[in-house]
N, C-alpha and C positions, 0 to 999 in steps of 0.2 A: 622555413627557418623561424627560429624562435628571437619574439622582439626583446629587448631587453628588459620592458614591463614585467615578463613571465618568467624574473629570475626571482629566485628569494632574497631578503636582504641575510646579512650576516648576524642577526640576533637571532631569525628564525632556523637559520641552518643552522646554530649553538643551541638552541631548543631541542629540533629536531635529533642532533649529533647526544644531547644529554639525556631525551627519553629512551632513546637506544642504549646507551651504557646502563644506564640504571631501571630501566622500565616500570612501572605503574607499583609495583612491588614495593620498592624503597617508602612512595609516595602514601602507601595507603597503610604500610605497617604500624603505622600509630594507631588508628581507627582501629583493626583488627585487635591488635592487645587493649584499645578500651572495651570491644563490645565482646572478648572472650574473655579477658581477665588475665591478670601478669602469668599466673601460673601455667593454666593449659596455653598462651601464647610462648611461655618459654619452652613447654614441652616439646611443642609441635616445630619450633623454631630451632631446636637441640634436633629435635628426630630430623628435619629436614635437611639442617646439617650434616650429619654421619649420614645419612642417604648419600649427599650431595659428593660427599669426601671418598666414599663406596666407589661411587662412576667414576670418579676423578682417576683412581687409581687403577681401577679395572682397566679405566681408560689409556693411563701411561704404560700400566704392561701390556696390552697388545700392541700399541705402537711398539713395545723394544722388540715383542717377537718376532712380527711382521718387518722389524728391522734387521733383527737374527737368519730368518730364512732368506729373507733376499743377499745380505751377506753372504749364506751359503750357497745359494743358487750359480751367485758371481763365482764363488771359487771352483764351482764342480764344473760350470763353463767356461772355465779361463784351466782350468789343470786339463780338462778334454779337449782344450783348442790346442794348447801345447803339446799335448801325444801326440795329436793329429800332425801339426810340423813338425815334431822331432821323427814321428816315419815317413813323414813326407821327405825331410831332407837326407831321411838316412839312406830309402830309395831309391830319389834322385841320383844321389853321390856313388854307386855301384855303379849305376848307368855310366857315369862321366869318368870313371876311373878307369886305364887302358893302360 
């Protein structure tokens, strides 16, 4: 069991919790456009951008596809369960008719 010594306090878990969202990136982007200069820093920081916006959206249309086929998946197995009971009951119901 862990003592309560071997917990973090709550400034370091806010530490911890803000290098995770923002990571070393944020921290060091000043240094980089001093030691490459405004311009190729905006460049690279533009291209990195439209890259970054590229995946992004690549990224939302296969999620919708991937949300499209499974939609259709559901219906082509839910229209074939229904044939299946609608002959199943129409079979049954001859049997039981006298």
């Amino acid at each position: 069991m862990a003592d309560q010594n071997d917990q973090y306090s709550l400034l370091i878990g806010l530490i911890y919790l803000f290098n995770l969202l923002l990571g070393t990136g944020v921290l060091t982007m000043p240094i980089v456009f001093n030691q490459a200069g405004y311009l190729s820093g905006f460049i690279c920081l533009t291209l990195l951008c439209l890259i970054s916006y590229i995946q992004t959206t690549f990224l939302i249309e296969s999620m919708a596809n991937a949300n499209f086929v499974r939609k259709m998946q559901r219906n082509v197995w839910d229209r074939m369960y229904s044939i299946n009971n609608d002959y199943d009951d129409a079979h049954h119901s001859d049997f039981n008719v006298r």
